[in-house]
N, C-alpha and C positions, 0 to 999 in steps of 0.2 A: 748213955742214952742216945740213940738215934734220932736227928733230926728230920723232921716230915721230908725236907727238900732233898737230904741224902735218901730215904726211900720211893721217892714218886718217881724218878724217872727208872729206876727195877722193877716197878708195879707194870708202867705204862708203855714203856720202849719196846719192842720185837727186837730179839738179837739176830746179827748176823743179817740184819734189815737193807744196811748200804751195800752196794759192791766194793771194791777195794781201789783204791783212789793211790796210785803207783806214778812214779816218774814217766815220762815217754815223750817219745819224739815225737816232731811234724816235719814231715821231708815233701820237698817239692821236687817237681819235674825237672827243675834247671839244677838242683842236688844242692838248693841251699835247707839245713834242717837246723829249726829252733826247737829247746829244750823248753818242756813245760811239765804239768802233772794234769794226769786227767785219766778215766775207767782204764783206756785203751793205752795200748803199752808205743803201737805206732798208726799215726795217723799220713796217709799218701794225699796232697793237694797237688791239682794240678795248676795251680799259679798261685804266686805268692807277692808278696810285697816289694822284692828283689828283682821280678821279674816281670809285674806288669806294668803295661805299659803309662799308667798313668802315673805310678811311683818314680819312673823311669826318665819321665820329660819324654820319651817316646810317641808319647799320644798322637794321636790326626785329632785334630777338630773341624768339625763340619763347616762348611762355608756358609753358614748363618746368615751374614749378611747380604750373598747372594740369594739365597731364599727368599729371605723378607724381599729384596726387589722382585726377582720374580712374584711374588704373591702382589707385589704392590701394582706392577707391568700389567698382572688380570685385573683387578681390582679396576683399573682405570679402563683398561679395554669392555669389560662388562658393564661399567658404568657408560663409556662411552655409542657404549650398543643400546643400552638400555633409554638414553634421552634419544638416540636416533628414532627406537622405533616409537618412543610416544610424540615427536614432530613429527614423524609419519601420520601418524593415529591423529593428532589432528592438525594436518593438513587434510587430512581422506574427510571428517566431521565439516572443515570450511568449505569443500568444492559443493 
């Protein structure tokens, strides 16, 4: 006798439903290719782990902390404009 759970999924499944799920490569630009499984038999990246620069120690990083001074350089000049024109504003209310 057949058990419920051996006939439900031949009741409920669509055959022929997944695509085919095959070995295949990933090849990069610089010609490094890792082996995986996936629909596609070859997949072309154009940078990889091997080759960019952040895996690499290659990276630039931005000069951060020249920014923040400049940003800090305005921040003090704006302010320093901003109390000039209100002793302005009243010195002009005292005369």
């Amino acid at each position: 006798m057949a058990r419920a759970a051996d006939t439900l999924p031949a009741l409920f499944m669509k055959a022929d439903l997944h695509p085919n799920y095959v070995a295949s490569e990933i090849r990069c630009a610089c010609g490094n290719v890792i082996s995986t499984r996936s629909t596609r038999k070859v997949a072309v990246l154009g940078i990889c782990n091997t080759c960019h620069p952040f895996y690499t120690g290659q990276q630039k990083f931005v000069d951060t902390a020249g920014r923040v001074d400049k940003f800090q350089q305005r921040a003090a000049k704006t302010a320093a404009a901003q109390a000039a024109l209100a002793e302005a504003r009243g010195n002009k209310k005292r005369k």
